[in-house]
C-alpha positions as CSV (number, residue, x, y, z in Angstrom):
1,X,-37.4,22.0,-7.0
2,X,-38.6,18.5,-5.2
3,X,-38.6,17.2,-9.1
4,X,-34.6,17.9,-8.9
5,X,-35.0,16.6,-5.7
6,X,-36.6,13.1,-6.0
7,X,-34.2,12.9,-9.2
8,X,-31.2,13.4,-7.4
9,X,-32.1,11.0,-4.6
10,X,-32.8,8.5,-7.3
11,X,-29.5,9.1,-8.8
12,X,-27.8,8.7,-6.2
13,X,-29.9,5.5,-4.4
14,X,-27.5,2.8,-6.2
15,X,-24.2,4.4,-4.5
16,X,-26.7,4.5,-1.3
17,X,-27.7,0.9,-1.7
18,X,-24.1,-0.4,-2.7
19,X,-22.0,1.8,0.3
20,X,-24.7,0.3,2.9
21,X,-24.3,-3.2,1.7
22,X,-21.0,-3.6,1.3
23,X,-19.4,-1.0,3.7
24,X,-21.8,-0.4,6.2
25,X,-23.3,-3.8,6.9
26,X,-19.7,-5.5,7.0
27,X,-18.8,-2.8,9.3
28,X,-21.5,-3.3,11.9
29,X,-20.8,-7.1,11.4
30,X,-17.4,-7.2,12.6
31,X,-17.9,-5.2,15.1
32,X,-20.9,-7.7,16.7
33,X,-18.3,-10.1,16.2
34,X,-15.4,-8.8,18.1
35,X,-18.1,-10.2,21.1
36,X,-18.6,-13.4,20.0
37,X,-17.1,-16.7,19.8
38,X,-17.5,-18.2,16.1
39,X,-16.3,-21.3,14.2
40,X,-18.4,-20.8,11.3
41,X,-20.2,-24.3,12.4
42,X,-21.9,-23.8,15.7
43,X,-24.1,-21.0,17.1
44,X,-21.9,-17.7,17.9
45,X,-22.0,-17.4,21.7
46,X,-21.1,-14.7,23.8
47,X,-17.4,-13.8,24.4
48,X,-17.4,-10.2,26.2
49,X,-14.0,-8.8,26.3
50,X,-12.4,-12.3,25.7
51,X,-11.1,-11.5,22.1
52,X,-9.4,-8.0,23.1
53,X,-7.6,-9.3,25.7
54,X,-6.0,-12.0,23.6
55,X,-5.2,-9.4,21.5
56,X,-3.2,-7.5,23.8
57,X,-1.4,-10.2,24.7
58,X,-1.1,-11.9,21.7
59,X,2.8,-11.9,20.6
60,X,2.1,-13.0,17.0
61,X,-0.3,-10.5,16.6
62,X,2.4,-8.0,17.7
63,X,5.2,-9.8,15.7
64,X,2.9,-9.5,12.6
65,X,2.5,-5.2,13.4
66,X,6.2,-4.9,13.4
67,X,6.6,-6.6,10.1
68,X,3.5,-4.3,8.7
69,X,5.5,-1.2,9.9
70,X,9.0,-2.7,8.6
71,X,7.6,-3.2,5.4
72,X,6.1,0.2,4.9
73,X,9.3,1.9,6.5
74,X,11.1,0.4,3.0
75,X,8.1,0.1,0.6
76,X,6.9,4.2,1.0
77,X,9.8,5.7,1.2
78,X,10.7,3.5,-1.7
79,X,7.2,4.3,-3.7
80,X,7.4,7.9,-3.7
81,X,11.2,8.0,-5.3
82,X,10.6,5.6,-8.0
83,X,7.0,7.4,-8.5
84,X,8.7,10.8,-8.5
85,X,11.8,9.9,-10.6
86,X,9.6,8.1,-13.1
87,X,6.9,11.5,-13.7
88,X,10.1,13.7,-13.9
89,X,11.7,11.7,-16.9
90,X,8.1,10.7,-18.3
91,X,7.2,15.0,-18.1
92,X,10.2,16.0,-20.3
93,X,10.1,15.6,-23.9
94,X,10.8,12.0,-25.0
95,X,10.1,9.1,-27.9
96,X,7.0,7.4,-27.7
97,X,6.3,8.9,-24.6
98,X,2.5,8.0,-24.3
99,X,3.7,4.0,-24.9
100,X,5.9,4.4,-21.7
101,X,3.0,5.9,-19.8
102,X,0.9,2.8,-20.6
103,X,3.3,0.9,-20.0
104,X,4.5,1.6,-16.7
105,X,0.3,1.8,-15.1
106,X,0.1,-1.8,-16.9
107,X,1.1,-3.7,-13.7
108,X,-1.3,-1.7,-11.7
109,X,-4.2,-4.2,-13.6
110,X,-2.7,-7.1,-13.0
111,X,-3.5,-9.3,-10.6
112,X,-1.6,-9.1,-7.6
113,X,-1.5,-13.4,-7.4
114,X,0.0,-13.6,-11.4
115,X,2.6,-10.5,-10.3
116,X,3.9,-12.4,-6.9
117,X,4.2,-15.7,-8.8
118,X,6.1,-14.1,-11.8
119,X,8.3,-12.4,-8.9
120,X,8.8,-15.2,-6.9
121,X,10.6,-17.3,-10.4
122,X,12.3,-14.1,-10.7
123,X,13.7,-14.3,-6.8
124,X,14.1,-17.9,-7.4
125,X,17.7,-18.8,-5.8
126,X,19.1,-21.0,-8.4
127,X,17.1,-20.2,-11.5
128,X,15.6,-16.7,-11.2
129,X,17.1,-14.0,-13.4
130,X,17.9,-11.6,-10.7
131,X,20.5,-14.2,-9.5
132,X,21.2,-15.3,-12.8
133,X,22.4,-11.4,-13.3
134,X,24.1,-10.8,-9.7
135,X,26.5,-13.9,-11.8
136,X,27.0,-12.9,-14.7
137,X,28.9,-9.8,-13.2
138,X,30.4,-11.5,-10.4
139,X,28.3,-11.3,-7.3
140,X,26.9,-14.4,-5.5
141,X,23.1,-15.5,-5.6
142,X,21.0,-14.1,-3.0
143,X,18.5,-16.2,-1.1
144,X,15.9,-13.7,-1.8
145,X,12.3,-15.3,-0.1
146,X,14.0,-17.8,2.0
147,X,16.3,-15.3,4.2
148,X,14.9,-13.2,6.8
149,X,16.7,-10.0,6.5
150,X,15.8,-9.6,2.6
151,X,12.9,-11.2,2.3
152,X,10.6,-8.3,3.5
153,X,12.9,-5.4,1.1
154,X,12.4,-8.1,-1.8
155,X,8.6,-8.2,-1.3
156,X,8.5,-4.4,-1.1
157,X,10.4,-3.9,-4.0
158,X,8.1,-6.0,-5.8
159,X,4.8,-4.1,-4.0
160,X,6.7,-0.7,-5.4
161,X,7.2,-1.9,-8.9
162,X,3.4,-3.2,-9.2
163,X,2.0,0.0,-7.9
164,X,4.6,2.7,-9.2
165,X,2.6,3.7,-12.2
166,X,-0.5,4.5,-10.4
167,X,1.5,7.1,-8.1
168,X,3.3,8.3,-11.6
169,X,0.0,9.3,-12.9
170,X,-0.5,11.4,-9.2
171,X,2.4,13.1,-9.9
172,X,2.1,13.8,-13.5
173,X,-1.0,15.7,-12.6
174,X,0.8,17.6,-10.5
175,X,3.6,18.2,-12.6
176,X,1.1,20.2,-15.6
177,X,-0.1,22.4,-12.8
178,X,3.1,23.8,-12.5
179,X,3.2,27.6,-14.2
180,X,5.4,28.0,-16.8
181,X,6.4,31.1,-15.7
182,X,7.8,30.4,-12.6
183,X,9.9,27.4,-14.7
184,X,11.0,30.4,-16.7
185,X,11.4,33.0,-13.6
186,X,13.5,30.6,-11.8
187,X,16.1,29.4,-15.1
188,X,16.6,32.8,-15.7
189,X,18.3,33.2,-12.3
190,X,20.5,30.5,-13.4
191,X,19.3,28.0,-11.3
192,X,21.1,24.5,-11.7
193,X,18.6,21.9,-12.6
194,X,18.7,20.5,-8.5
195,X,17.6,24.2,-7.5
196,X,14.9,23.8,-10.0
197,X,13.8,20.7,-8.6
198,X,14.4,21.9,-4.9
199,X,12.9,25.3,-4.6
200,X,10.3,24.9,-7.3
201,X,9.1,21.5,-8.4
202,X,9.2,20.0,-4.7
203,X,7.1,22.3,-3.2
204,X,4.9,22.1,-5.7
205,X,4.6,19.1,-5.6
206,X,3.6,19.0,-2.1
207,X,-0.3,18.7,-2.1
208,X,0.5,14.8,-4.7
209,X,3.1,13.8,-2.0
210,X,0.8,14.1,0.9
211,X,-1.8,12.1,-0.9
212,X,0.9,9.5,-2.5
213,X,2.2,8.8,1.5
214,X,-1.6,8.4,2.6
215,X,-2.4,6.0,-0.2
216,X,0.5,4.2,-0.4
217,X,0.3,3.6,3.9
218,X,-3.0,2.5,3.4
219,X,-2.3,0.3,0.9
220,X,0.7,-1.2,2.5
221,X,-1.2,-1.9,6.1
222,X,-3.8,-4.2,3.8
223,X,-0.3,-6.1,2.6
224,X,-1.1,-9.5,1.7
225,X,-1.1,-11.0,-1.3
226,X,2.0,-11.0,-1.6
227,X,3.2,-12.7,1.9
228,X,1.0,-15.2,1.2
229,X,1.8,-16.3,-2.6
230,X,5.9,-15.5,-2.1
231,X,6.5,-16.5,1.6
232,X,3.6,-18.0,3.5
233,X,4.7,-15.3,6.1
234,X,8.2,-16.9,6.5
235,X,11.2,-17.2,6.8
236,X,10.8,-17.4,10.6
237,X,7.8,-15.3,10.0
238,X,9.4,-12.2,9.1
239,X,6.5,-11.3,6.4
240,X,3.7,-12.2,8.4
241,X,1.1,-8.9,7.8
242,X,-1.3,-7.8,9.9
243,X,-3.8,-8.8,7.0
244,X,-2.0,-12.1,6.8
245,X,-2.5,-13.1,10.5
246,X,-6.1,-11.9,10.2
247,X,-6.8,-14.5,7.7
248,X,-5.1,-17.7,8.6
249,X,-7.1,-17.0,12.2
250,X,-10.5,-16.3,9.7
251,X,-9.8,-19.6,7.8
252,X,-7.2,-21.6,9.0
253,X,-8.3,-21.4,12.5
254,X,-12.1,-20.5,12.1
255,X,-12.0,-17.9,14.9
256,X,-14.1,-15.4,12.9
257,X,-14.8,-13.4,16.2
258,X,-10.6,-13.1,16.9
259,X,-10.1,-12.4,13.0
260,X,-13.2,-9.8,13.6
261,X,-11.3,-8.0,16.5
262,X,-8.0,-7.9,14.5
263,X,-9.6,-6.1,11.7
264,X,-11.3,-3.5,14.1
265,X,-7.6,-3.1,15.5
266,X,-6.3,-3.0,11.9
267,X,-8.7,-0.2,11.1
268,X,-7.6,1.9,14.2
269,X,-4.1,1.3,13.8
270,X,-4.5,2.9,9.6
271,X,-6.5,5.6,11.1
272,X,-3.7,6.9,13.8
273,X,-1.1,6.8,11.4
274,X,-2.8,8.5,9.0
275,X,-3.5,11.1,11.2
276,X,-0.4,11.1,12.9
277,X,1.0,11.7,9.0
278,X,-1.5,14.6,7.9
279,X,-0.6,16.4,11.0
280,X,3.3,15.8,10.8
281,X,3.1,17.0,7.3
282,X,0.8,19.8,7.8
283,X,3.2,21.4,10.3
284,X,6.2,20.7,7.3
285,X,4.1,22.5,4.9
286,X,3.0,25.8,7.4
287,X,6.5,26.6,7.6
């Protein structure tokens, strides 16, 4: 017994070693630094309560949540649709269906720099194909990236397209879980193919959906990749991400003990909404 033991510690002392160096320690980090003063150059020095107030007050900071939440009030709603459309065609019988698989999950490898550059020539005004498309059928160009009330939809839709196939595995999981006889059960009461879907493959469904809205909310809070390769955070700052703001005062700025608090905020912000979410949804589903 203390054999199985001392080999199961050992097992599992790299995942021990590699959670406490590069979780834990970067935790306990930034949370010494939300008290400090730090340019990277001279000593840290003590800084109390300095860096949350200018956080609460900080209207930039604020400006930067708001565009967080805007983008993931398009880009999740958005996600789960494309995601669930996508595992519905790729579950039914269909040619070369295993190439279309692979194919959609390949932008989910790619790096997330090469996708926002090929989507920024695509959202190029004069030259990109989208515009070069909206033309050809008779509809004006579209300043994509450079006006503020598309520029945030345009990065999510490009956010949903890169991720999509990661959520369409999720759900195509789900989707073989689903017992054939209730399929059969429910056509043989002459169900119409939106009952089906309504009263039997949505529910079902349920459990992927709650974990596709956690994911995809997590992912979009660390948004910024893409902001930064596409926009730089403009136009008028209208894409500037929580995650965006963090850097440029990490790097730009060298206020590693301001960047510090707005990670600890970023962390508690995830966390409410999260839990805000599982509860919401766990109410939907009890009833």
């Amino acid at each position: 017994m203390r054999a199985e033991q001392r080999s199961g510690s050992l097992l599992a002392a790299p995942y021990a070693v590699f959670l406490l160096v590069f979780a834990a320690y970067p935790i306990a980090f930034a949370l010494v630094l939300v008290f400090l003063q730090w340019d990277l150059v001279t000593t840290p020095s003590f800084a109390g309560l300095d860096n949350v107030r200018l956080l609460a007050n900080d209207g930039r900071f604020w400006r930067a949540v708001g565009n967080t939440f805007v983008f993931l009030s398009i880009h999740v709603p958005l996600q789960i649709a494309t995601a669930l459309g996508l595992a519905l065609a790729l579950n039914r019988p269909l040619a070369f269906r295993s190439f279309w698989r692979a194919a959609f999950f390949l932008p989910v490898v790619i790096s997330g720099a090469v996708v926002a550059i090929l989507w920024s020539n695509l959202y190029a005004t004069d030259v990109g194909l989208i515009n070069r498309l909206l033309v050809r059928i008779g509809l004006t160009p579209v300043a994509w990236l450079t006006n503020p009330s598309t520029a945030m939809p345009a990065i999510a839709a490009m956010v949903t397209w890169k991720n999509v196939g990661f959520y369409v595995i999720i759900y195509l999981a789900g989707l073989q879980y689903i017992p054939r006889s209730c399929q059969e059960a429910i056509e043989i009461e002459g169900a119409t193919m939106w009952q089906r879907f309504r009263h039997l493959t949505l529910p079902m469904l349920l459990p992927q959906t709650i974990l596709v809205v956690t994911l995809s909310t997590i992912n979009g809070f660390q948004l910024f990749i893409e902001p930064y390769v596409m926009t730089g955070g403009g136009p008028l700052r209208r894409t500037y991400s929580i995650v965006l703001y963090l850097y440029t005062n990490a790097f730009s700025y060298q206020k590693m003990g301001y960047a510090a608090t707005i990670g600890v905020a970023l962390a508690l912000i995830i966390g409410a909404v999260v839990f805000i979410q599982r509860r919401v949804i766990g109410k939907a589903e009890a009833l």
